[in-house]
C-alpha positions as CSV (number, residue, x, y, z in Angstrom):
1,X,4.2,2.9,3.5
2,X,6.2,1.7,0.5
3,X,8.0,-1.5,-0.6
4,X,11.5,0.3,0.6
5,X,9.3,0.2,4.2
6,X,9.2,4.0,4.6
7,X,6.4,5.5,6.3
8,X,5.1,9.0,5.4
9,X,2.5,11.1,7.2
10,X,-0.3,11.4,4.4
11,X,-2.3,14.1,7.0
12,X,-1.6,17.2,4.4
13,X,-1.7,15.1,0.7
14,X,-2.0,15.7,-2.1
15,X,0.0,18.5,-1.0
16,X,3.0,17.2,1.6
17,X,3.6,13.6,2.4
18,X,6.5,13.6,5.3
19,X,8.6,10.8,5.5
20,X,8.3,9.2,8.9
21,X,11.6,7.3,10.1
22,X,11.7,4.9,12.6
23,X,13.8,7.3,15.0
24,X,11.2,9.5,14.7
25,X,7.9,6.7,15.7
26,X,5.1,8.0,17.3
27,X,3.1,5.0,19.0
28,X,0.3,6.0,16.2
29,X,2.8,6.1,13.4
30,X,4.5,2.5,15.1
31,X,1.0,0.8,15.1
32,X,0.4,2.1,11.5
33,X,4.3,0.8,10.7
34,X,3.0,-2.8,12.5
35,X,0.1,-3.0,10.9
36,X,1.7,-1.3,7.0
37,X,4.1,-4.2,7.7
38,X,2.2,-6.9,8.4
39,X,-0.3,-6.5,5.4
40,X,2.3,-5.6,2.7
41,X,3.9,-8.9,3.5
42,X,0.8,-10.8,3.7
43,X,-0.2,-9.2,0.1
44,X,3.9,-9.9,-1.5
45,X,3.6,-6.9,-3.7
46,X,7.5,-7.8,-5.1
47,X,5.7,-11.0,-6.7
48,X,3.3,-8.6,-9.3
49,X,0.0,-9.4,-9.7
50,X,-1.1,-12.8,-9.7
51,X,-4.5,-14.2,-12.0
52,X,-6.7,-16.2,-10.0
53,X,-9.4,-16.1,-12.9
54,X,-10.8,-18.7,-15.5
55,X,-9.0,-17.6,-18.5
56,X,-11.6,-15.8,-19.6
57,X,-11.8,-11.7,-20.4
58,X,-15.2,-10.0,-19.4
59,X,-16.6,-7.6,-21.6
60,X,-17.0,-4.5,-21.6
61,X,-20.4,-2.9,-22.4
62,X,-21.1,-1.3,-25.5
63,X,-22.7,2.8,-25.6
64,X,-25.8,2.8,-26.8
């Protein structure tokens, strides 16, 4: 599911992702919708990323 709230069936990716609509709703493809739904509002992705961290960058280790 994407922000637009449409639903593909990811079965054959990379190769085919097949939009799902609503008309067409399985009842797994409706609980996946629910669920897709539920999360993707929970997580706001509209809002970007959010830091939750000290301010401070970790670093990245050197090749020896």
């Amino acid at each position: 599911m994407n922000e637009a709230s449409e639903l593909f069936d990811m079965s054959d990716a990379p190769f085919v992702e097949k939009p799902v609509t609503a008309a067409e709703d399985s009842e797994a493809s409706k609980v996946a919708r629910s669920r897709l739904t539920a999360v993707l509002a929970k997580l706001n992705p509209a809002a970007g990323k959010t830091d939750s961290g000290d301010g401070k960058k970790k670093k990245k280790k050197g090749k020896a």
